[in-house]
N, CA, C and O of each residue as an XYZ file, in Angstrom:
468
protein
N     -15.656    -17.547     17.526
C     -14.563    -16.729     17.026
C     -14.924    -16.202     15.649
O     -15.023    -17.039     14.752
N     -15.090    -15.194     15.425
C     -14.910    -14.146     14.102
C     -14.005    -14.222     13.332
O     -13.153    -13.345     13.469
N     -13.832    -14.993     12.499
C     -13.016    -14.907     11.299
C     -13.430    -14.894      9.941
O     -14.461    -15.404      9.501
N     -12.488    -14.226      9.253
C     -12.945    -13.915      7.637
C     -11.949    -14.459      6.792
O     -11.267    -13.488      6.461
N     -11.599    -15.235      6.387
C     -10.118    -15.475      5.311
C     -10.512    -15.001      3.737
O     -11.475    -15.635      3.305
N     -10.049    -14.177      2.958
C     -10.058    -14.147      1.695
C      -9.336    -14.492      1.020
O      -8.192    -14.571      1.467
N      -9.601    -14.948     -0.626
C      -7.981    -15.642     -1.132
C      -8.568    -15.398     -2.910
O      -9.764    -15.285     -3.178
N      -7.646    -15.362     -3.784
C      -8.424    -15.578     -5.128
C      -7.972    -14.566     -5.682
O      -8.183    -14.738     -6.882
N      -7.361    -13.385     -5.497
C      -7.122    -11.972     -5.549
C      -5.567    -11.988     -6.685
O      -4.715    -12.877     -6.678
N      -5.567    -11.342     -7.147
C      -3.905    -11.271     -8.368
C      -4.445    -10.030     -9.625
O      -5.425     -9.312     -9.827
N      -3.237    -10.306    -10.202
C      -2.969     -9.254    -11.376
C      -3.807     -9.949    -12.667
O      -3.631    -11.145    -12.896
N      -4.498     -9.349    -13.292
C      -4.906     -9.851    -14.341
C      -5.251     -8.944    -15.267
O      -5.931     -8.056    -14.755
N      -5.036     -8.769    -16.614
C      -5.297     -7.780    -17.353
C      -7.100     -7.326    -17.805
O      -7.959     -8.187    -17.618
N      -7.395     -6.320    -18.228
C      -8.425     -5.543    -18.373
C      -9.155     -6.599    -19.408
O      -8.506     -7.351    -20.135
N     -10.406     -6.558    -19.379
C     -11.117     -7.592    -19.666
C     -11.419     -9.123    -19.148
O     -12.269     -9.948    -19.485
N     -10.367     -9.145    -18.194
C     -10.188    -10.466    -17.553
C     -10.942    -11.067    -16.385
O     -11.892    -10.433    -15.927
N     -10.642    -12.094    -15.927
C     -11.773    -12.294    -14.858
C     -11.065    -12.820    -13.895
O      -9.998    -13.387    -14.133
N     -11.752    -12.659    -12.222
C     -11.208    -13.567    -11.363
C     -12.597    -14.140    -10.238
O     -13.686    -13.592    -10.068
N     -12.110    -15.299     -9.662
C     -13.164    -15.623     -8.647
C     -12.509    -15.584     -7.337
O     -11.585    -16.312     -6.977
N     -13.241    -14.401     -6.476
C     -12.474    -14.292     -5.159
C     -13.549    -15.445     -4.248
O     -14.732    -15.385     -4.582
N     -13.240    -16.320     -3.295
C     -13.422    -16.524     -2.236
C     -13.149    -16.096     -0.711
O     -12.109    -15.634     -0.243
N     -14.550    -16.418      0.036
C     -13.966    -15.833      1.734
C     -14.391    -16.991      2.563
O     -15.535    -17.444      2.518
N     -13.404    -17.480      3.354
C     -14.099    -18.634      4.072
C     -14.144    -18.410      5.380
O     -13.131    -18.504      6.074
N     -15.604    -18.010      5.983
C     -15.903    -17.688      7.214
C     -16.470    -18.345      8.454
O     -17.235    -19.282      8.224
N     -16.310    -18.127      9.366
C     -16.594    -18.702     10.418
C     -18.066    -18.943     10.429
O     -18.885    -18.270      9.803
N     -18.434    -20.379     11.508
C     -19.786    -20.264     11.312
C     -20.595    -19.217     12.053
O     -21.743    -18.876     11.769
N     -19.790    -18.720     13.110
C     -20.652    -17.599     13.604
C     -20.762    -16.110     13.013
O     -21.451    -15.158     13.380
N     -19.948    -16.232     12.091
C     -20.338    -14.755     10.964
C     -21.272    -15.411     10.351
O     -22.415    -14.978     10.491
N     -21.059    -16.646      9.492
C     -22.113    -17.176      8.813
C     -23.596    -16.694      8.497
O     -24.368    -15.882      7.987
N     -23.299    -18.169      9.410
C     -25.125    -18.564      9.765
C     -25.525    -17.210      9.771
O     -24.885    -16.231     10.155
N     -26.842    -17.287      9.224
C     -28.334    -17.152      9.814
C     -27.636    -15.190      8.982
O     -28.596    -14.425      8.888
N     -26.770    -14.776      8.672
C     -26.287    -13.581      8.472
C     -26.373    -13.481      6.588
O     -26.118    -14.365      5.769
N     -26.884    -11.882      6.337
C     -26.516    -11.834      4.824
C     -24.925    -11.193      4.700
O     -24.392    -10.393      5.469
N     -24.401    -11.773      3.563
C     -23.068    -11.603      3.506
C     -22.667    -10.486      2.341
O     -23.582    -10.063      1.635
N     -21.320    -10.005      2.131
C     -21.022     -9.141      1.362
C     -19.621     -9.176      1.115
O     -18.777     -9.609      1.899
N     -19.362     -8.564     -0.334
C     -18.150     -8.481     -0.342
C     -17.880     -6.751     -0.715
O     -18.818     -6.133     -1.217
N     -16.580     -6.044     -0.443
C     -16.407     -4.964     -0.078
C     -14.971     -4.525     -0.862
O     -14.126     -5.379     -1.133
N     -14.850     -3.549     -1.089
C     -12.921     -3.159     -1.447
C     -12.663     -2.087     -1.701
O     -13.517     -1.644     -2.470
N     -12.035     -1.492     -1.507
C     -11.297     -0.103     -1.287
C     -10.010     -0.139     -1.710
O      -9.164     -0.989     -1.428
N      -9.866      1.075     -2.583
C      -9.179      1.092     -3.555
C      -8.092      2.470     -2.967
O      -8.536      3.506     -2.473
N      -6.623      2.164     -3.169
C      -6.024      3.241     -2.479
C      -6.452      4.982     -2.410
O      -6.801      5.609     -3.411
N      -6.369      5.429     -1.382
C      -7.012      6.718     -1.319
C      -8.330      6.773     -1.020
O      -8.622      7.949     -0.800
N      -9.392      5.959     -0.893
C     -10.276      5.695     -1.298
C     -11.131      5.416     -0.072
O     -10.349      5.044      0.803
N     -12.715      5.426      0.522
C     -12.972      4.515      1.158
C     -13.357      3.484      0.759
O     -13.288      3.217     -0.441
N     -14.008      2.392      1.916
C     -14.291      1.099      1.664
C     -15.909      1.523      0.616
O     -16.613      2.532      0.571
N     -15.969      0.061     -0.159
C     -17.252      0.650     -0.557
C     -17.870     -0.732     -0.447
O     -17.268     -1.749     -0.103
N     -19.427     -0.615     -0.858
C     -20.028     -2.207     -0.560
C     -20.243     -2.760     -2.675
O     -20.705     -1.998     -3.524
N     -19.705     -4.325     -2.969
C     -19.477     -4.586     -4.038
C     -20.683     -5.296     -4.403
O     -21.227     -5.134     -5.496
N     -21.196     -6.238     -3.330
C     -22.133     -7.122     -3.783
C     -22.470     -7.823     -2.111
O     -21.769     -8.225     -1.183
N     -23.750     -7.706     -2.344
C     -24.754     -8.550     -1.004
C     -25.692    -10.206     -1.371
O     -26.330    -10.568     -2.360
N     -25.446    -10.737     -0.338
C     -26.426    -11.933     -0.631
C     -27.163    -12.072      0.600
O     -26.518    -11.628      1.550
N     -28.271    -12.527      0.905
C     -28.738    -12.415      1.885
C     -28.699    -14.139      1.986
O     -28.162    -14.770      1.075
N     -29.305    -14.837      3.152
C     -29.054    -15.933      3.500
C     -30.218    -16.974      2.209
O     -30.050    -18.159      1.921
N     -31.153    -16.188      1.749
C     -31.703    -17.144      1.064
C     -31.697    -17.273     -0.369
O     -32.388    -18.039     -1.039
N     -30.372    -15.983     -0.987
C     -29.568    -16.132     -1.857
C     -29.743    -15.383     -2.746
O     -29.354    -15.482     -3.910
N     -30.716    -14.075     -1.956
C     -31.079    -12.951     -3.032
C     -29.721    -11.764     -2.647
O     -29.218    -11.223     -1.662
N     -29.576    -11.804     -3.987
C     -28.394    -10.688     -4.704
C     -28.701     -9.125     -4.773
O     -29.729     -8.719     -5.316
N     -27.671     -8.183     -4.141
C     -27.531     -6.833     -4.914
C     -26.328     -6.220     -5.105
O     -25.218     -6.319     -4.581
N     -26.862     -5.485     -6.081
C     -25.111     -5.109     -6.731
C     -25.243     -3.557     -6.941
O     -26.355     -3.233     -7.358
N     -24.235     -2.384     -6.720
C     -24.016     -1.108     -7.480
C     -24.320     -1.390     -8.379
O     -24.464     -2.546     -8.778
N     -24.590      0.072     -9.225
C     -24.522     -0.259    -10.737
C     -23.363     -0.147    -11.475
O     -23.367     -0.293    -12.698
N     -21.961      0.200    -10.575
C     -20.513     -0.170    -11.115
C     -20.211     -1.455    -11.259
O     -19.039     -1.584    -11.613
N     -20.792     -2.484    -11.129
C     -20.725     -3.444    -11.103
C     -21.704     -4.029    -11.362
O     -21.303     -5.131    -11.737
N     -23.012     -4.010    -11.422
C     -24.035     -4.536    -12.058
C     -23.596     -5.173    -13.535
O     -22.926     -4.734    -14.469
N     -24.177     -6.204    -13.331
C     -23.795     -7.509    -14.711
C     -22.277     -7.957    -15.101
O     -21.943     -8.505    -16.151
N     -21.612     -7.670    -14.236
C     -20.066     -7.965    -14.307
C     -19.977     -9.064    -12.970
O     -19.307    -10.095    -13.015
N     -20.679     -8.690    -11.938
C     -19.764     -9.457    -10.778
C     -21.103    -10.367    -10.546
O     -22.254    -10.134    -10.914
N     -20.574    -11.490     -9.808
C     -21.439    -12.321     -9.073
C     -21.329    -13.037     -7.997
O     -20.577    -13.993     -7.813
N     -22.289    -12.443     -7.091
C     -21.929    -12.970     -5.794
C     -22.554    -14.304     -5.561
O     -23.568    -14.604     -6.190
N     -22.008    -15.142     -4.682
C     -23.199    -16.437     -4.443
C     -22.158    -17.175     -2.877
O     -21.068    -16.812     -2.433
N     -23.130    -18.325     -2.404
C     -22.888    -18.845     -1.153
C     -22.813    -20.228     -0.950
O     -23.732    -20.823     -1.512
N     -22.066    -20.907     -0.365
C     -22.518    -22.336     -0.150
C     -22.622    -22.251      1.485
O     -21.680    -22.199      2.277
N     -23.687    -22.252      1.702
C     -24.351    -22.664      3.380
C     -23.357    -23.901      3.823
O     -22.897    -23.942      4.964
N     -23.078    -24.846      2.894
C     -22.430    -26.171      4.086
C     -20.937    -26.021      4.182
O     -20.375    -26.549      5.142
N     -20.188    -25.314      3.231
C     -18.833    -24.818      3.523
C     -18.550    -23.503      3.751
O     -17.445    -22.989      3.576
N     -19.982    -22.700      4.315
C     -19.617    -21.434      5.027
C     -18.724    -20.428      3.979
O     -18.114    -19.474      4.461
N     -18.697    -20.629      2.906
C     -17.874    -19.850      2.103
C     -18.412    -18.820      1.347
O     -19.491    -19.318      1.024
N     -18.370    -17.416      0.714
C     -19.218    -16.664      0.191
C     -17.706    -16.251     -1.105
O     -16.567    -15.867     -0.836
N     -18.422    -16.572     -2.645
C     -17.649    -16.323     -3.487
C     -17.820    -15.164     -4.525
O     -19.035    -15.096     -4.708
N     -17.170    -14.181     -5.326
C     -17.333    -13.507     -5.756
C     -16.931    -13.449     -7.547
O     -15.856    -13.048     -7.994
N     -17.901    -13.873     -8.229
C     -17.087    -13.946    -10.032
C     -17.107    -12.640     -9.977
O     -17.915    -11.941     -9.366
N     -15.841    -12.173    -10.888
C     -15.759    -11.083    -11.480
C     -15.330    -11.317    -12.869
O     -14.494    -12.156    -13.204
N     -16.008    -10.458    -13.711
C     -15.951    -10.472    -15.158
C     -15.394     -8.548    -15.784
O     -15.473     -7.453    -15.226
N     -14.845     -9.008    -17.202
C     -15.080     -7.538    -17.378
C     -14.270     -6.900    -16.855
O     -14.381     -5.683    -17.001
N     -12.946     -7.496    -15.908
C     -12.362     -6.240    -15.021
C     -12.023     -5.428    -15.913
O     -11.861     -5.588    -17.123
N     -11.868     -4.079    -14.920
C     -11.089     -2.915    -15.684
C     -10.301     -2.407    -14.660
O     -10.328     -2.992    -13.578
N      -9.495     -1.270    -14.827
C      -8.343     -0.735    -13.782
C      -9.253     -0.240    -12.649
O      -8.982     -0.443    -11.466
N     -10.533      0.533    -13.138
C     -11.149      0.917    -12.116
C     -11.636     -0.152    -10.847
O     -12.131      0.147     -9.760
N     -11.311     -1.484    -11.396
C     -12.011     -2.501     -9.921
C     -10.504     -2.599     -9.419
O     -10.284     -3.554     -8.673
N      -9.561     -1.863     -9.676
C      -8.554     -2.283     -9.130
C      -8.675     -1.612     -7.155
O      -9.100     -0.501     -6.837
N      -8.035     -2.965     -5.932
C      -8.157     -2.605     -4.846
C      -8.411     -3.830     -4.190
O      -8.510     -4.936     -4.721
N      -8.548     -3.431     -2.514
C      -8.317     -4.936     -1.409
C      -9.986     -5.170     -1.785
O     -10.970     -4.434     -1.718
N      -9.771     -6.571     -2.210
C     -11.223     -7.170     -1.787
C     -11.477     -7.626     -0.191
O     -10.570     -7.988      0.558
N     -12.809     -7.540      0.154
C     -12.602     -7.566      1.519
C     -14.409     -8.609      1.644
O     -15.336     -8.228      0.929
N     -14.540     -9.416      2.275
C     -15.817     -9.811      2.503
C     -16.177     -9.831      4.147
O     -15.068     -9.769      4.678
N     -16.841     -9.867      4.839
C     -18.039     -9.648      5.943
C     -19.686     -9.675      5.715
O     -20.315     -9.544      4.665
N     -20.213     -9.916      7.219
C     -21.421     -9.747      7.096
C     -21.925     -8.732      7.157
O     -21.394     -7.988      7.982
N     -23.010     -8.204      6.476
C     -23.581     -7.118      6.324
C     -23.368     -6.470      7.703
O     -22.965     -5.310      7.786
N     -23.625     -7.186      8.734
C     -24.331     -6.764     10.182
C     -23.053     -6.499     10.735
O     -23.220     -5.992     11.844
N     -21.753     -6.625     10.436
C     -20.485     -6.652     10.819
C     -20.402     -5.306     10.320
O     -20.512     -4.316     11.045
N     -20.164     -5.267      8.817
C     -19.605     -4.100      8.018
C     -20.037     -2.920      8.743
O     -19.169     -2.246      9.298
N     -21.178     -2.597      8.814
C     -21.962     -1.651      9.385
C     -21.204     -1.331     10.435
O     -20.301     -0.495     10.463
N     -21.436     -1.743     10.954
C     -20.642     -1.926     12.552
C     -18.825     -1.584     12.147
O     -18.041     -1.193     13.012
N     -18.651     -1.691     11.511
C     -17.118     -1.792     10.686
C     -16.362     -2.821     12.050
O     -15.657     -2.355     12.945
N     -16.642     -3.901     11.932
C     -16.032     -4.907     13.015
C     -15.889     -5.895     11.804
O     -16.411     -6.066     10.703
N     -14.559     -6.652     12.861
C     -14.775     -8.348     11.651
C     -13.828     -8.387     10.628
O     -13.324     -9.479     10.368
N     -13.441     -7.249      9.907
C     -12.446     -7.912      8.643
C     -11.273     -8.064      8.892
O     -10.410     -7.669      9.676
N     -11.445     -8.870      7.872
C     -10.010    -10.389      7.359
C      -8.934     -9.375      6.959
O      -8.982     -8.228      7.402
N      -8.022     -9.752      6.180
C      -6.949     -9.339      5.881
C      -7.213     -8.438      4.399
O      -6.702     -7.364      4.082
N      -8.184     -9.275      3.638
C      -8.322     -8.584      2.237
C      -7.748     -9.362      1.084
O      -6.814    -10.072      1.457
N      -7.944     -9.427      0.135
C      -7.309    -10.552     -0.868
C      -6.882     -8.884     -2.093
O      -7.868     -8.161     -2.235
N      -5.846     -8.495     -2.690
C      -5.592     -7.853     -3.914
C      -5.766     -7.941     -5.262
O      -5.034     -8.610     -5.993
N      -6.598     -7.370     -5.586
C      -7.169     -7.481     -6.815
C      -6.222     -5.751     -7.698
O      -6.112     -4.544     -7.479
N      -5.870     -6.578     -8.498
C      -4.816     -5.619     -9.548
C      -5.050     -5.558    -11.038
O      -4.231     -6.167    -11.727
N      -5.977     -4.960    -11.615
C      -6.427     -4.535    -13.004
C      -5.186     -3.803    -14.123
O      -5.292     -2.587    -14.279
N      -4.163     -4.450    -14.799
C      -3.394     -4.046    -15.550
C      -2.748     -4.690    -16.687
O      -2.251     -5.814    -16.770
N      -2.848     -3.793    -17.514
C      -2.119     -4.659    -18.612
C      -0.265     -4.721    -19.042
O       0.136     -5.464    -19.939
């Protein structure tokens, strides 16, 4: 079964930080590089940050040195620091596997991330 849960998501003012989590099934999991994603009203989805299974990172450069993605293999979970927010990261965070997204199959509900002072 395919599931994605996200959670971690709220209002926090500009400069502030949050850590989103997604806790996924093991068959998105495993053996898959993961990502987190969000789209901002009006907007399409866009890709935020990738990890691949052996824990190499990439990021936009809207986000380069602000966010950080990372994984724990034994609780299947893929987490996201964010630093630095500004209004512009405001939007649904969304995580999947790369191999999903593509495919646009697979997402969770989305966790809200709200940049305001």
């Amino acid at each position: 079964q395919v599931q994605l849960v996200e959670s971690g998501g709220g209002l926090v003012q500009p400069g502030g930080s949050l850590r989103l989590s997604c806790a996924a099934s093991r068959s998105i999991f495993s053996n898959n590089a993961m990502g987190w994603y969000r789209q901002a009203p009006g907007k399409q989805r866009e890709l935020v940050a990738t990890i691949t299974t052996e824990g190499n990172t990439n990021y936009p450069d809207s986000v380069k040195g602000r966010f950080t993605i990372s994984r724990d293999n034994a609780k299947t979970t893929v987490y996201l620091q964010m630093n630095s927010l500004t209004p512009e990261d405001t939007a649904v965070y969304y995580c999947n596997s790369v191999y999903l997204a593509v495919l646009n199959q697979g997402w969770g509900q989305g966790t809200q991330v709200t940049v305001s002072s």
